[in-house]
C-alpha positions as CSV (number, residue, x, y, z in Angstrom):
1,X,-40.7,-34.5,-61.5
2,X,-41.6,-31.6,-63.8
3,X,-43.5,-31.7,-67.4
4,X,-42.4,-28.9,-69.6
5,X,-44.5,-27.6,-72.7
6,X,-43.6,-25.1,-74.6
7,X,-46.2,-22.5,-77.0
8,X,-46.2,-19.5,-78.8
9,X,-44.0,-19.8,-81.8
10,X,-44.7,-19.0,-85.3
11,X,-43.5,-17.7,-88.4
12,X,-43.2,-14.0,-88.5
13,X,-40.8,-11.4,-90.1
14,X,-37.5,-9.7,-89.4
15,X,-38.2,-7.1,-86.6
16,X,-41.3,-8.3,-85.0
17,X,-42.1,-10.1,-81.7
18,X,-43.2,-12.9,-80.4
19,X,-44.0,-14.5,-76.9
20,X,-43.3,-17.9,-76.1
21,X,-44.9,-19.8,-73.1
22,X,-43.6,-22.9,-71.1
23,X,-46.3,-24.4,-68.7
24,X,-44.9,-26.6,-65.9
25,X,-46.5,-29.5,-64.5
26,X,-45.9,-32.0,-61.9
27,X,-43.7,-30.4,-59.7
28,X,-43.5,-27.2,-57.5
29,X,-42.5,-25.0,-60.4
30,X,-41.0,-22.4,-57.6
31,X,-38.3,-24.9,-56.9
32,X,-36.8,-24.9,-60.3
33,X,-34.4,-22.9,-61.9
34,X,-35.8,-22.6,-65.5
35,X,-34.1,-21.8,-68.8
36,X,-34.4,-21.2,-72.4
37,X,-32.3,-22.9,-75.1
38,X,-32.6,-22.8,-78.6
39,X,-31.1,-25.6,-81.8
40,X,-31.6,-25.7,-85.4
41,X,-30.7,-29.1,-87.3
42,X,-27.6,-30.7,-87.3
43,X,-26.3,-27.2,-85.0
44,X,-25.3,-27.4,-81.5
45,X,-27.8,-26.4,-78.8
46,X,-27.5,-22.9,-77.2
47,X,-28.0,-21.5,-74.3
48,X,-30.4,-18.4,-74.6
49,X,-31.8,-17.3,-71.0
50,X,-32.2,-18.4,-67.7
51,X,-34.1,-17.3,-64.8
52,X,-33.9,-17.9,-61.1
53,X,-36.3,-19.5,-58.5
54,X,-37.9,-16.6,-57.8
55,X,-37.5,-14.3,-61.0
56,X,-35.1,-11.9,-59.4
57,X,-32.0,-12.9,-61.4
58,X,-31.2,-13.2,-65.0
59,X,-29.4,-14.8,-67.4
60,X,-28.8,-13.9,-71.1
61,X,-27.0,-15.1,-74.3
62,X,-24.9,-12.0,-75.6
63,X,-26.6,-12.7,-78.9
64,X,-30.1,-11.7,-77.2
65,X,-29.1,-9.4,-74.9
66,X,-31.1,-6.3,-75.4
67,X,-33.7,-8.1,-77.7
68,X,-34.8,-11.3,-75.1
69,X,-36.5,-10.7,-71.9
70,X,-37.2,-14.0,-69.8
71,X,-39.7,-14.2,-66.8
72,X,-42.3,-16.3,-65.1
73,X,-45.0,-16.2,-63.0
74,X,-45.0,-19.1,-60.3
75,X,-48.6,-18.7,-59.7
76,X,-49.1,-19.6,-62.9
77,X,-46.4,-22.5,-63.5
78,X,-45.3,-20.3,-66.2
79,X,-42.2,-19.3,-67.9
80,X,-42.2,-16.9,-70.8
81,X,-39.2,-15.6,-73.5
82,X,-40.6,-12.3,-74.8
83,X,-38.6,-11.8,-77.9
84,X,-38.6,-8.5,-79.3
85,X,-36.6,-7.1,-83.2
86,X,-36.7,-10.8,-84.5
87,X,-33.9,-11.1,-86.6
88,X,-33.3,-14.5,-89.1
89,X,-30.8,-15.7,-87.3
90,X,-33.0,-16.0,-84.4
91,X,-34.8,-18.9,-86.5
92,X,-34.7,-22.3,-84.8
93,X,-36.5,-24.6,-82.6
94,X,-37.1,-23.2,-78.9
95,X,-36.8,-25.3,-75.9
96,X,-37.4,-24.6,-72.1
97,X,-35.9,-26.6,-69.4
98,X,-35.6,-26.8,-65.6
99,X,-33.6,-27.7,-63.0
100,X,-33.0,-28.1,-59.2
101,X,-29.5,-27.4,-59.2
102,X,-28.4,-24.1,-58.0
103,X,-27.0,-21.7,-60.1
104,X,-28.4,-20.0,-63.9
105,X,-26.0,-20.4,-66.8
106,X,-26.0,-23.5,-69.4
107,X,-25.3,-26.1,-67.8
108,X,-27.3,-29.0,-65.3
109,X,-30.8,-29.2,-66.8
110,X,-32.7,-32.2,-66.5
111,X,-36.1,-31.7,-67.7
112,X,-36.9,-30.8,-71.1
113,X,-39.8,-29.6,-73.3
114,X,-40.4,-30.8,-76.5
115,X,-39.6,-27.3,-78.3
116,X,-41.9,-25.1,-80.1
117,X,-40.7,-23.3,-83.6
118,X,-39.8,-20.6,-84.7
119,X,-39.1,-19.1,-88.3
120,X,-38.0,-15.2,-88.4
121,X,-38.2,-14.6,-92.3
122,X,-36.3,-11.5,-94.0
């Protein structure tokens, strides 16, 4: 089974951009559809991006649309959220997941990172 860890968040300020990173581990990364979810305490968890096997087709939140750009490179066991015009909102703890199950979307993942944070200050 996959190992999912996350990098790359930070605290930075309304408007700016980070890049986070999930490295993959353990499995054939190519073989897993691989998402990005997002959850602040005591909130619900949200869906934020998805990506398929092989990077053709995307997924998006309609709260990042235009701002979020997921992608990975399978030579690399890497998945990556480029987040661009940060807003405060956008403040919470990031996780990636994967799964085998076909299909982008919310739902079905059963690996999990252990999140990375990140604090968008106004």
């Amino acid at each position: 089974q996959v190992q999912l860890v996350e990098s790359g968040g930070g605290l930075v300020q309304a408007g700016d951009s980070l890049r986070l990173s999930c490295a993959a581990s353990g499995g054939t990364f190519s073989w897993y559809v691989m998402g990005w979810f997002r959850q602040a305490p005591g909130k619900e968890r949200e869906f934020v991006a998805a990506i398929s096997l092989g990077g053709l087709t995307t997924d998006y939140a309609d709260s990042v649309k235009g701002r979020f750009t997921i992608s990975r490179d399978n030579t690399k066991n890497t998945g990556y959220l480029q987040m661009n015009s940060l807003k405060p909102e956008d403040t919470d703890i990031y996780y990636c997941a994967a799964k085998r199950s076909p299909g982008l979307g919310s739902s079905n993942y059963n690996y999990w990172g252990q999140g990375t944070q990140v604090t968008v200050s106004s």
